[in-house]
C-alpha positions in Angstrom: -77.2 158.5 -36.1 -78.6 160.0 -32.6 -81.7 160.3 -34.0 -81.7 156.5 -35.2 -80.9 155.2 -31.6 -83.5 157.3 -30.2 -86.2 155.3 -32.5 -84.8 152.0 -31.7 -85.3 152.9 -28.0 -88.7 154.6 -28.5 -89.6 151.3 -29.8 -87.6 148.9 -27.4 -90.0 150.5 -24.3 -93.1 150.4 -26.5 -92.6 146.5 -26.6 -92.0 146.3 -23.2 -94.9 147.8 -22.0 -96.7 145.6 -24.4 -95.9 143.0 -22.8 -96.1 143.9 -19.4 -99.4 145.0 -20.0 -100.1 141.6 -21.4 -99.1 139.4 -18.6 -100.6 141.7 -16.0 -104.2 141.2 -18.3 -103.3 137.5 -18.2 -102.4 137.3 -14.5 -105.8 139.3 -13.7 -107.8 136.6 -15.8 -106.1 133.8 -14.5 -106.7 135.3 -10.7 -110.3 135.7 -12.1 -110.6 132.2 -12.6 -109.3 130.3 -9.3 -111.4 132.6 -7.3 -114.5 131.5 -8.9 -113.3 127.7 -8.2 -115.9 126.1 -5.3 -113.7 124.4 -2.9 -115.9 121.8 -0.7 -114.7 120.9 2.8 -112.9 117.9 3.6 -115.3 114.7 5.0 -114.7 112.0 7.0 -114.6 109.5 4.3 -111.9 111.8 2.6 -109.9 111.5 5.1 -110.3 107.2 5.6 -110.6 106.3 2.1 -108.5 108.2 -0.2 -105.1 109.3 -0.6 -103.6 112.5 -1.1 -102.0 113.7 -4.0 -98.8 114.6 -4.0 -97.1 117.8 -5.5 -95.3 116.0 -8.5 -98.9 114.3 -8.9 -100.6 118.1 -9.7 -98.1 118.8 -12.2 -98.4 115.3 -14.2 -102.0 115.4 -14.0 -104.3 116.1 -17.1 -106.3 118.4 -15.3 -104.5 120.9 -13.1 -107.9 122.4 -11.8 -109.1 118.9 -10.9 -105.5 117.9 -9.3 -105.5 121.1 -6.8 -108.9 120.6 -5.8 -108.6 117.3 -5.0 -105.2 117.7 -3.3 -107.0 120.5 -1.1 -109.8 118.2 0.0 -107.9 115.1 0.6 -105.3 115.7 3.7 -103.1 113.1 4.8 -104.4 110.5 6.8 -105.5 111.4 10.4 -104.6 109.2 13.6 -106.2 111.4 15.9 -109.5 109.1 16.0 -107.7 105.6 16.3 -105.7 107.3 19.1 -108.8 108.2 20.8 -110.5 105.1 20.6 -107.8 102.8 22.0 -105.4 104.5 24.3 -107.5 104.8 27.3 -107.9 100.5 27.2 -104.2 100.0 26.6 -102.6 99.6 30.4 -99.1 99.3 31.9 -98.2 96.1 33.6 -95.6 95.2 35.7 -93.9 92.0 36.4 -92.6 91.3 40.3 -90.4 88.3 40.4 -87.6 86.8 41.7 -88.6 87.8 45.9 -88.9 84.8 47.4 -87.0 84.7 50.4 -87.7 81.3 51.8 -84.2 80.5 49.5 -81.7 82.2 51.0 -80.6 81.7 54.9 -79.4 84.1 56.9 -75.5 84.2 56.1 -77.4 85.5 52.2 -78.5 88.8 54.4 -75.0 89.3 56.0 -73.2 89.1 53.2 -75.3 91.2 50.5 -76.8 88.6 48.7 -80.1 88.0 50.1 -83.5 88.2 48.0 -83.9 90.6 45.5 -86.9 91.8 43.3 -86.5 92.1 39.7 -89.0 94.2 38.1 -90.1 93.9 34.2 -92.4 95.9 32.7 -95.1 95.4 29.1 -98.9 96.3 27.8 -101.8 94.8 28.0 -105.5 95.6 26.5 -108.9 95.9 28.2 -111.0 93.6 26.4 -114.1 93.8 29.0 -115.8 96.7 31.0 -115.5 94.7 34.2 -112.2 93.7 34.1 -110.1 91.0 31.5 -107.3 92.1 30.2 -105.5 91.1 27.4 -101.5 90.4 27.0 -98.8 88.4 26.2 -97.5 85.0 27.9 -93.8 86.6 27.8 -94.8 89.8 30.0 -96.0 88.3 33.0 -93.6 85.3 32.8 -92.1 83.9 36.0 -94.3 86.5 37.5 -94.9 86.1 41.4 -96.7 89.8 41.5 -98.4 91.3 38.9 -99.5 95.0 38.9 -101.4 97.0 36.4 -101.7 100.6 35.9 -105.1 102.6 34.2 -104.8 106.3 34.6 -102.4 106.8 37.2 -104.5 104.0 39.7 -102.9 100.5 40.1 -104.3 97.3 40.4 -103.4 94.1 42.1 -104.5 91.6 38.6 -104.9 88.0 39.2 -103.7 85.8 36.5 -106.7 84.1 34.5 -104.6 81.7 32.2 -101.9 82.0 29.4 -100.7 79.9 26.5 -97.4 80.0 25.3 -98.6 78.5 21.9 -99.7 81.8 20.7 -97.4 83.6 23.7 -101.5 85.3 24.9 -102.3 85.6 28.4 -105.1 86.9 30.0 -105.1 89.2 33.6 -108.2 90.3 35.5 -108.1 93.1 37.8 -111.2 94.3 39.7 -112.8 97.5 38.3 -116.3 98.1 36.7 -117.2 100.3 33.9 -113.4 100.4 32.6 -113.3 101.3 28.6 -112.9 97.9 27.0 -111.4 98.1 23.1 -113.5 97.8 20.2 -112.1 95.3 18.4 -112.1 94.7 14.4 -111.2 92.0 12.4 -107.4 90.5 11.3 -109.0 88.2 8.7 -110.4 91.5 6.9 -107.2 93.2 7.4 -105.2 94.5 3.9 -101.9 94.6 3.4 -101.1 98.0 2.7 -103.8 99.3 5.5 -102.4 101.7 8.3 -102.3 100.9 11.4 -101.5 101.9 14.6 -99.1 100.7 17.7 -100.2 101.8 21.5 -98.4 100.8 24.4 -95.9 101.5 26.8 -92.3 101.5 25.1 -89.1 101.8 27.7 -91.8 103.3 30.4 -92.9 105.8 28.4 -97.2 105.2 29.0 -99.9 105.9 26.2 -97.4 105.8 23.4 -99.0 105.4 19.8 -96.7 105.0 16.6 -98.1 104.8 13.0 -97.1 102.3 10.0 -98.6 99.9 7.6 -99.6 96.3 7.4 -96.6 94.9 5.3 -97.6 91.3 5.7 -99.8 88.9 6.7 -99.6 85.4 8.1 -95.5 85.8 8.8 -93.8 82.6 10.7 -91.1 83.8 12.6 -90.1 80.3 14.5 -89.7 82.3 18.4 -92.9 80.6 20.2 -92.6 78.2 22.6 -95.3 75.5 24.0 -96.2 72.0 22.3 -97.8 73.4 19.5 -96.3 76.8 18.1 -99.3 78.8 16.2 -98.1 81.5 14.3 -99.4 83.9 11.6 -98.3 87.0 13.0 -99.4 90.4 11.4 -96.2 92.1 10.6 -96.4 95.9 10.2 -93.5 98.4 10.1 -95.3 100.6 12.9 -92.1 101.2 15.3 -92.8 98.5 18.0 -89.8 98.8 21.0 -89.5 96.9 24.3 -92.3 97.6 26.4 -94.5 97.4 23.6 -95.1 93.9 24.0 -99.3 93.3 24.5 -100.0 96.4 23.6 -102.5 97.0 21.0 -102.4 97.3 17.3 -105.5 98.9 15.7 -106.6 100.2 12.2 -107.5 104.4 12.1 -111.1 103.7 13.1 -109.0 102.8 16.7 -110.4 99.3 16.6 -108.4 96.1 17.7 -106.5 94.1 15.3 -103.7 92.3 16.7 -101.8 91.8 20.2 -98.1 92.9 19.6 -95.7 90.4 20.5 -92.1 90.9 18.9 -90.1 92.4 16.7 -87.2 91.4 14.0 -83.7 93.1 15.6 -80.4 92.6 16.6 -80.5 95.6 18.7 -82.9 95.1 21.2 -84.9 97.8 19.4 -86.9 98.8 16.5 -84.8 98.4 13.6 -88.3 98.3 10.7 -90.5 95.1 11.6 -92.7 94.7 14.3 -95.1 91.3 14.4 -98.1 91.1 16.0 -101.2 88.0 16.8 -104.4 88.5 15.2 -107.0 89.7 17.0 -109.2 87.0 15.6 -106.9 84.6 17.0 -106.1 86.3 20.4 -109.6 87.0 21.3 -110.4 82.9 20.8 -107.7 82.4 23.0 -108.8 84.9 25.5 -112.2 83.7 25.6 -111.6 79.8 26.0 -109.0 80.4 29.2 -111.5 82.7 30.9 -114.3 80.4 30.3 -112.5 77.4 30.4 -109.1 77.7 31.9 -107.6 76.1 29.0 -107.5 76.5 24.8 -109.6 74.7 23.2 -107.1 73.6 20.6 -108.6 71.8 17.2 -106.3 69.2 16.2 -106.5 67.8 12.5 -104.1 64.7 13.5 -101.1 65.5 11.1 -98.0 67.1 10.9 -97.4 69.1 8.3 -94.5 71.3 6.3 -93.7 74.3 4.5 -93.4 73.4 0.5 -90.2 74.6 -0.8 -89.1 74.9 -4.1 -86.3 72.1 -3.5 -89.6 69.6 -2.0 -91.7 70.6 -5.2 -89.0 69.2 -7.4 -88.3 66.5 -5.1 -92.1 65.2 -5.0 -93.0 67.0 -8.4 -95.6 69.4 -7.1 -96.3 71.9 -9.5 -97.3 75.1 -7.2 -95.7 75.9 -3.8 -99.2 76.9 -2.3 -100.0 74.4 0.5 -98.6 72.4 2.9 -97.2 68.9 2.5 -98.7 66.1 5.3 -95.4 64.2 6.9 -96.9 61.8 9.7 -100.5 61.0 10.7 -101.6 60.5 14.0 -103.3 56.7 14.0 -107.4 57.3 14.5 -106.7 61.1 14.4 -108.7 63.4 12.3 -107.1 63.5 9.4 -106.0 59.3 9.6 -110.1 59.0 9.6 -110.7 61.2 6.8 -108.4 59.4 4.3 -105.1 61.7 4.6 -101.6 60.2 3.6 -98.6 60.9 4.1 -97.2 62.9 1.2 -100.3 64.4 0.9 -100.8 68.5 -0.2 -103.6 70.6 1.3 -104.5 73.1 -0.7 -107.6 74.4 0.8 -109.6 73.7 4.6 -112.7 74.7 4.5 -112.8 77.9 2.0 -110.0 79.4 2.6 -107.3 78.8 0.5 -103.9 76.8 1.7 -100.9 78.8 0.9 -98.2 77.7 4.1 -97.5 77.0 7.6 -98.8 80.2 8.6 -102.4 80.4 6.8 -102.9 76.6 7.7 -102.4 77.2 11.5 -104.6 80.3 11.5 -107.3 78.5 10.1 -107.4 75.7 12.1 -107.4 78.4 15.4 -110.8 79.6 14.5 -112.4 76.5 15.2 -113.4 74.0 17.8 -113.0 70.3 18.7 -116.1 68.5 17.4 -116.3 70.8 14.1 -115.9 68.9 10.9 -114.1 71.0 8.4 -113.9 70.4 4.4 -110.4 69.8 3.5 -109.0 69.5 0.1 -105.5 67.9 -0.6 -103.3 66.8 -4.0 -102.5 63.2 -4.1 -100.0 62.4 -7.0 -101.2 65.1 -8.9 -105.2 64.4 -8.4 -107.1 66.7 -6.3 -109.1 64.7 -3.8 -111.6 65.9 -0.7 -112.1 65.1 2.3 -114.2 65.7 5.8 -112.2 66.2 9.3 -113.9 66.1 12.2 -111.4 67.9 14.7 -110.4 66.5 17.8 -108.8 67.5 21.3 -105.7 67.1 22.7 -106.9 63.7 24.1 -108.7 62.5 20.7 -112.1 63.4 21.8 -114.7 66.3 20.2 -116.1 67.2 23.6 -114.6 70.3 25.7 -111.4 69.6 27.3 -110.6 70.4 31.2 -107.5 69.0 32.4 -106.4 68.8 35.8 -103.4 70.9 37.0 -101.5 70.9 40.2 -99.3 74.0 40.8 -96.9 74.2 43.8 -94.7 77.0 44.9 -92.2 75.0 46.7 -91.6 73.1 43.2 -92.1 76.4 41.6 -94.1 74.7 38.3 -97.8 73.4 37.6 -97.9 69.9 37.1 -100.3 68.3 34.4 -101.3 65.2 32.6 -99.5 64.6 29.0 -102.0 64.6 26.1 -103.0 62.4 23.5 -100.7 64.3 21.0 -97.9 64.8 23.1 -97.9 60.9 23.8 -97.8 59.7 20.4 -95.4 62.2 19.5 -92.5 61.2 22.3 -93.7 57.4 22.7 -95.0 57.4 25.8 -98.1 55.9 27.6 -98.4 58.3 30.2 -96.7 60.9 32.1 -96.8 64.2 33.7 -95.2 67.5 32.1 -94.0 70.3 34.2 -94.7 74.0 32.6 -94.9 77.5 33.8 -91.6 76.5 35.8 -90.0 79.5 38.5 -87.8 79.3 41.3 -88.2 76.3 43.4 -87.0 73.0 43.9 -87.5 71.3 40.8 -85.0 73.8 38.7 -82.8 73.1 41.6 -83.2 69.8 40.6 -81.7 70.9 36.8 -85.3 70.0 35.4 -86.3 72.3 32.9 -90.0 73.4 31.3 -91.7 70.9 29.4 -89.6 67.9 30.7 -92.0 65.1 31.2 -91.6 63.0 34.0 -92.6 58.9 33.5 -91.5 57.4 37.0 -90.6 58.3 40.1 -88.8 55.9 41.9 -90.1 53.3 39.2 -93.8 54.5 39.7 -95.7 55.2 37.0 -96.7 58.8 37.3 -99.5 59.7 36.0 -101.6 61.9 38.5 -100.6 65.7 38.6 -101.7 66.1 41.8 -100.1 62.9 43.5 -96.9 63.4 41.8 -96.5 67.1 43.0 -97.3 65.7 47.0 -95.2 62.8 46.8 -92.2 64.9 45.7 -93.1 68.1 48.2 -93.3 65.6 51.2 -89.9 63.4 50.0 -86.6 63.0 51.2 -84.2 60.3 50.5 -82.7 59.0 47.4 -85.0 60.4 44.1 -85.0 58.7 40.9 -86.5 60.6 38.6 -86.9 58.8 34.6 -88.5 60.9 31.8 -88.0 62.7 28.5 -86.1 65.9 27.9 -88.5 68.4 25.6 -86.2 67.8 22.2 -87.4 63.9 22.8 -84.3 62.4 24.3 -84.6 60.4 27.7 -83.4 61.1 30.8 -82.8 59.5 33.8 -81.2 61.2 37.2 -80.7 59.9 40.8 -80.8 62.8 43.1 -80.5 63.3 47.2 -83.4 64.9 48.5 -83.0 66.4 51.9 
């Protein structure tokens, strides 16, 4: 019976070592066999063009050998070269207002309440070695100072123009050699693409945080001016206050878009950030620096979204376009043949697919270019020319005169063809970019047009803003409020 249990166990260790002695062979062959595998170094395109694979990727692939080498020679995406490229044009602005001490009297200083500076703070991008610099309308604001810091130097910036339609303004500070942005292309841009956010978030300078583009051409109804453009790019890079006119770039560090907002009920990043197209922001830019105002192309229509309750209602079959609702008379689009009721698929080639992609393609172009447009008119597709117009219903280049005042704290200018027909007016002058001064203290507000003046006509900026500088008496001021209603308002001026 010993002698049997002995055997048993004889045998018992002789299979062991079998198969130790088996695996350790096998481990020795399969060691073998990774050494001899040629592992090349990771290249540049790697590291822009393809993605990594990810560990439950290696085990699901049909080639383990080919999974792990790829895996080794594809590393995550790199910011490090975007970063590079675009920090050192991304400054830090700062916004002086509210200092003007010419209204307060002297019983304000005794008792504590005399002027006081308020002090807001945003980004802004170099777009030129010898100076411009560009930023959003909503950071410099009410501005009556604007500083802006590059390296740890600040500079006194002198404001070029703005336009709250696409909420882009452009600063110039004096400086030569200064590392303008290379910028890229929005209308290339992919959904899906990473990108990067640099600016100055709660103080904190040369911030840069990474996302992806989640959407393109987004409408988020928060611009002001007469005509709102928006197509904003809208990327889940963490955007926060402070942010705003920053840059946002692709990983080659070139410029995309200007950022401008971001969806929260928090004040802070909460997952979407939205920012203008470079492609539009740099058209902007470039008309207020050379011509002090946008060069808007108007197509003479107003137009709406197509929703699925309109496509039933009008029995469109697709919900790609826009639908045409009014027609300015000896506009573009009146001259071309548009109706009312009318669907534009397509301007020019790039297809129609809502508010958003219509406005952006009507930014890139000029007054005076004609643009193919193609539209659905009870169910028959139909073409058309347009030959875009200015604001006053010429093709030519547009200059209109302004008269800004500080003691009426707003610039004073002209209404436009557009904005007539729209309200119903024959003339009048609009008050914008309105700050402290007399006519808030009058209770008029921006955009307010003003029609008469003490049953004047008025129709010259410059003698309006005199006339009511240099009067005192009893003011009757008639107009229209910016929702359209009119207003009229006796006041005594001192």
């Amino acid at each position: 019976m010993e002698k049997g249990r002995q055997i048993v166990k004889r045998k018992g260790m002789e299979n062991i070592l079998k198969t130790t002695g088996i695996s350790f062979l096998a481990g020795l062959a399969g060691a073998a066999f990774w050494t001899s595998l040629e592992i090349s170094e990771p290249s540049r395109d790697d590291f822009d063009q393809k993605e990594p694979l990810t560990e439950q990727t290696q085990f699901t692939s049909r080639n383990n050998t080919q999974a792990v080498q790829s895996y080794q020679t594809n590393p995550p995406v790199s910011f490090v070269t975007a970063s590079e490229n675009s920090t050192e044009s991304v400054v830090f602005i700062k916004n002086f207002s509210g200092s003007d001490p010419r209204r307060y009297s002297m019983f304000d200083y005794f008792f504590g309440t005399g002027p006081t500076q308020q002090v807001s703070t945003g980004s802004g991008v170099i777009i030129s070695q010898d100076g411009y610099i560009v930023t959003n309308n909503h950071v410099i604001d009410r501005a009556e100072t604007i500083e802006v810091v590059h390296k740890k130097r600040t500079y006194q910036a002198r404001l070029v123009g703005t336009d709250k339609n696409t909420d882009i303004a452009v600063l110039k500070i004096e400086g030569e050699n200064l590392p303008a942005i290379k910028r890229g292309s929005s209308r290339n841009l992919k959904i899906g693409e990473w990108v990067i956010a640099v600016g100055n978030p709660f103080n904190l300078t040369s911030t840069v945080t990474a996302g992806i583009v989640s959407a393109k051409e987004r409408q988020i109804n928060i611009l002001g001016g007469d005509f709102p453009l928006e197509s904003f790019i809208q990327t889940d890079a963490p955007i926060n206050p402070g942010n705003s006119g920053g840059a946002l770039v692709n990983v080659e560090g070139e410029l995309v878009g200007i950022n401008t907002a971001i969806l929260s009920r928090t004040g802070s990043y909460t997952g979407y950030g939205f920012a203008v197209p470079v492609d539009i922001a740099m058209k902007v830019a470039n008309d207020l620096i050379q011509y002090g105002e946008v060069q808007k192309a108007i197509p003479g229509i107003d137009a709406v979204e197509i929703t699925p309750e309109l496509a039933e209602e009008m029995k469109i079959k697709s919900l790609d376009g826009v639908i045409v609702t009014h027609v300015v008379k000896q506009g573009a689009a009146d001259q071309a043949g548009l109706l009312r009721n009318d669907v534009i698929t397509q301007l020019g080639n790039q297809p129609i697919t809502g508010m958003g992609s219509f406005e952006e393609a009507l930014s890139y172009y000029y007054p005076g270019d004609k643009l193919a447009v193609t539209f659905i008119r009870n169910g028959e597709v139909k073409t058309g020319t347009l030959t875009l117009q200015n604001l006053e219903g010429g093709t030519g280049v547009l200059k209109r005169e302004f008269y800004s005042s500080k003691l009426l704290g707003a610039r004073l200018e002209a209404v436009n063809t557009i904005e007539k027909d729209r309200l119903g007016i024959q003339f009048g002058i609009k008050i914008s970019a309105l700050s402290r001064g007399y006519l808030r203290d009058l209770g008029l507000r921006d955009g307010f047009v003003i029609t008469q003046i003490n049953r004047e006509p008025a129709k010259d900026p410059k003698a309006v803003g005199k006339y009511l500088e240099e009067y005192s008496g009893r003011l009757l001021i008639e107009g229209v409020a910016p929702n359209g209603q009119p207003f009229m308002q006796s006041y005594t001026v001192r």
